[in-house]
C-alpha positions as a LaTeX table, in Angstrom:
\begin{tabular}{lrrr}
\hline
Residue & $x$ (\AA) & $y$ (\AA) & $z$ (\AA) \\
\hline
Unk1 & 25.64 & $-2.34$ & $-8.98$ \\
Unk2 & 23.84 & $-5.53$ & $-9.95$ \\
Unk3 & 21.00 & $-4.65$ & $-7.72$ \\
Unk4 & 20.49 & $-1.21$ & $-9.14$ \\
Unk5 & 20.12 & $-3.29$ & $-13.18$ \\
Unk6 & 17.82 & $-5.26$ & $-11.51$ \\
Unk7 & 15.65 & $-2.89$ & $-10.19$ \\
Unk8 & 15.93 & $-0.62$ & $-13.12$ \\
Unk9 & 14.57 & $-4.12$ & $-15.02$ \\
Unk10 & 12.08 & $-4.68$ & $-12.39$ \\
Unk11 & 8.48 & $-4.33$ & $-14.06$ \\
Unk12 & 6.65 & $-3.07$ & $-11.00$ \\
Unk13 & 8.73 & 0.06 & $-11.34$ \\
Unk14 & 7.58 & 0.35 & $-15.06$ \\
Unk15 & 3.34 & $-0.05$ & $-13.82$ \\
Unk16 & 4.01 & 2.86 & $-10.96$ \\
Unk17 & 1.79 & 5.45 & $-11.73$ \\
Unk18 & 1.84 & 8.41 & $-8.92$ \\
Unk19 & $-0.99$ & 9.72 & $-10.35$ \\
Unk20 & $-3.27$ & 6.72 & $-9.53$ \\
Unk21 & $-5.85$ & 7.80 & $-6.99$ \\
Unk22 & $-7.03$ & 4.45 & $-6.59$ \\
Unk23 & $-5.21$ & 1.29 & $-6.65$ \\
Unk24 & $-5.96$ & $-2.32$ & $-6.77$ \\
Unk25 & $-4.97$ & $-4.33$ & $-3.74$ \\
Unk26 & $-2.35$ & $-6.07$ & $-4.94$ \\
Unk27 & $-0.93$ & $-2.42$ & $-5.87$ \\
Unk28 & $-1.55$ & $-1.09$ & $-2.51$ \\
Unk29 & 0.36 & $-4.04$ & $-1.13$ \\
Unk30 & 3.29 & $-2.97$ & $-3.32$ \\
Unk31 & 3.06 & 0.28 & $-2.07$ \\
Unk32 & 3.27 & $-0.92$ & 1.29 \\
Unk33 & 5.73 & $-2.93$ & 0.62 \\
Unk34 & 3.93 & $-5.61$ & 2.55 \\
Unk35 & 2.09 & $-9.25$ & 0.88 \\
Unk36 & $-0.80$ & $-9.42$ & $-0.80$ \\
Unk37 & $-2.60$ & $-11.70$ & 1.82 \\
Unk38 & $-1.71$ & $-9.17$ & 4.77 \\
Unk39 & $-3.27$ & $-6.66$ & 2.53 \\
Unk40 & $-6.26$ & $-8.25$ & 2.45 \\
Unk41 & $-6.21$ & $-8.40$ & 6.45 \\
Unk42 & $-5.40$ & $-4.82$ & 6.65 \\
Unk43 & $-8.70$ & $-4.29$ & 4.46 \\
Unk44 & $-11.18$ & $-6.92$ & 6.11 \\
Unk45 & $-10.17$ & $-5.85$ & 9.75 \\
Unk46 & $-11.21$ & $-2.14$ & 8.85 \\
Unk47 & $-7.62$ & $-0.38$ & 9.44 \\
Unk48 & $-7.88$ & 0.36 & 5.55 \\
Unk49 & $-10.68$ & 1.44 & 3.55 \\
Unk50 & $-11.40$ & 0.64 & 0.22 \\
Unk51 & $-14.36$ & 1.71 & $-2.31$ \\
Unk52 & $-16.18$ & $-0.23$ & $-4.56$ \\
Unk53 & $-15.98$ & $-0.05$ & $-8.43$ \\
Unk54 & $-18.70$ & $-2.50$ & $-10.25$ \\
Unk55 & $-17.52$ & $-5.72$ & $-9.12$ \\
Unk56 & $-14.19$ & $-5.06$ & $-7.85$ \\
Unk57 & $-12.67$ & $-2.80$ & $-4.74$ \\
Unk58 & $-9.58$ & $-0.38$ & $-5.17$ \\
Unk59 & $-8.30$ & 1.21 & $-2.39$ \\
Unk60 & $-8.12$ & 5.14 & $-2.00$ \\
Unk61 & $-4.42$ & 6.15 & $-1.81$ \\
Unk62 & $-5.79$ & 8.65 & 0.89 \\
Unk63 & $-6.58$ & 5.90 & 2.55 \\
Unk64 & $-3.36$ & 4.21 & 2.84 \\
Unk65 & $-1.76$ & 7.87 & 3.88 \\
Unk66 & $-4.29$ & 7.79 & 6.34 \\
Unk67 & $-3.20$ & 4.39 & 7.45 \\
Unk68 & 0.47 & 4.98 & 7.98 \\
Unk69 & $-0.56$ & 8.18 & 9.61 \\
Unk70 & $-1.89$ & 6.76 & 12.28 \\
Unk71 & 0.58 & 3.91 & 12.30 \\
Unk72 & 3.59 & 6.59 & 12.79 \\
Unk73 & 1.34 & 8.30 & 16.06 \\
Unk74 & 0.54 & 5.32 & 17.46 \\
Unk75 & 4.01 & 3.84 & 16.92 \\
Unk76 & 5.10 & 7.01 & 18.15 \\
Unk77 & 3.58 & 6.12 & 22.02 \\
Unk78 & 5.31 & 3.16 & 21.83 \\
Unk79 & 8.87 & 4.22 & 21.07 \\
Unk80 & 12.01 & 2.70 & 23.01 \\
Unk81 & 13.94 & 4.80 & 24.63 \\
\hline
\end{tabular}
């Protein structure tokens, strides 16, 4: 029960906006559910796009379905039986 107050006081839960099309890194990291710095790795090494936007990057939330998309088919190969 005391985890269910704290996540209904959580403010990340408050800034979550499905609508977004594009999100700020740190966002996308949230959505993930993965840090901030591995993020960034996910970004420099190509396995997630991002667009600029004047002087700052947000990444497409396409992009991130596209990610886990082919995360789940190549996990998929690699299943234990």
């Amino acid at each position: 029960m005391a985890r269910l107050e704290s996540l209904k006081n959580d403010e990340s839960l408050h800034d979550f906006d499905p609508t977004l099309l594009a999100l700020t890194v740190e966002e996308a990291a949230r959505r993930l559910s993965i840090g901030r710095t591995t993020m960034y790795g996910l970004i420099r090494g190509g396995s997630v796009q991002t667009v600029p936007f004047g002087r700052s990057r947000r990444v497409p939330v396409q992009g991130l379905i596209d990610y886990l998309t082919q995360r789940m088919q190549t996990g998929s190969n690699h299943a234990v039986a």
